[in-house]
C-alpha positions, 0 to 999 in steps of 0.5 A: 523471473520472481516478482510480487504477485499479491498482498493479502490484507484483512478488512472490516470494511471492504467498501471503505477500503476499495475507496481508499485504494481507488485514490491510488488508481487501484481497480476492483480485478475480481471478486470473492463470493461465498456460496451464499453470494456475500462479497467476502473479498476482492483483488485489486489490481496495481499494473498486469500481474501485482495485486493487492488481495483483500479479504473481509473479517470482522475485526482487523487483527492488530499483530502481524509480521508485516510492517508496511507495504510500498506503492511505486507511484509516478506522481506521489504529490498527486497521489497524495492530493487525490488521498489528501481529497477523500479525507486521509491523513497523509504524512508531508512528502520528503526526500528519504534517504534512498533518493525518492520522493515519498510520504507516509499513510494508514488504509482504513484498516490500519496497513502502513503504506510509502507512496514512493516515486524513484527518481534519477538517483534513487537506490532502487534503480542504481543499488548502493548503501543507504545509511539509516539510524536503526537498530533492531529492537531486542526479541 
């Protein structure tokens, strides 16, 4: 069996970050420390076993290979007023072409998440073809 452990992100402000993921129900698991007893980092705990790591920096780099990362909710409307409530700017929920209710945020250091909540005929649960107006940006 092969599933997500962690994603490791970056922060320039682990308290206003720990805020934002404590909306979506994420709890502090354990702590990194440096020797001098500074807060460096933490894990944050989605269910048993998947995590989101963060880790203190003093400026959030603006490149990476990462795009965005997706949270399974079983309410995103709630989710989003919970977000909505503490003050972040949180796209409208929608029906994505996958057959989920999702919508669309930034964390206080700029990450792209999809809060999504799979219904009965969502492609994650069924597989299939999603149709989708993309096409690969040029290298």
């Amino acid at each position: 069996m092969i599933k997500l452990a962690h994603v490791c992100i970056e922060t320039a402000d682990l308290e206003a970050t720990e805020a934002f993921y404590r909306c979506l129900g994420l709890k502090r698991q354990f702590d990194f420390r440096n020797r001098q007893e500074q807060l460096v980092g933490y894990y944050l705990k989605f269910d048993d076993e998947t995590f989101l790591e963060v880790i203190a920096v003093q400026r959030v780099r603006v490149e990476g290979a990462v795009r965005h990362f997706a949270i399974q909710a079983d309410d995103v409307e709630a989710v989003r007023r919970a977000l909505v409530a503490a003050g972040v700017d949180c796209s409208e929920a929608y029906e994505a072409d996958d057959h989920n209710r999702m919508f669309t945020c930034r964390d206080p250091n700029g990450v792209f998440i999809e809060v999504q909540q799979y219904g009965t005929s969502s492609l994650q649960r069924h597989g299939g073809t999603c149709p989708v107006d993309y096409v690969p940006r040029p290298a």
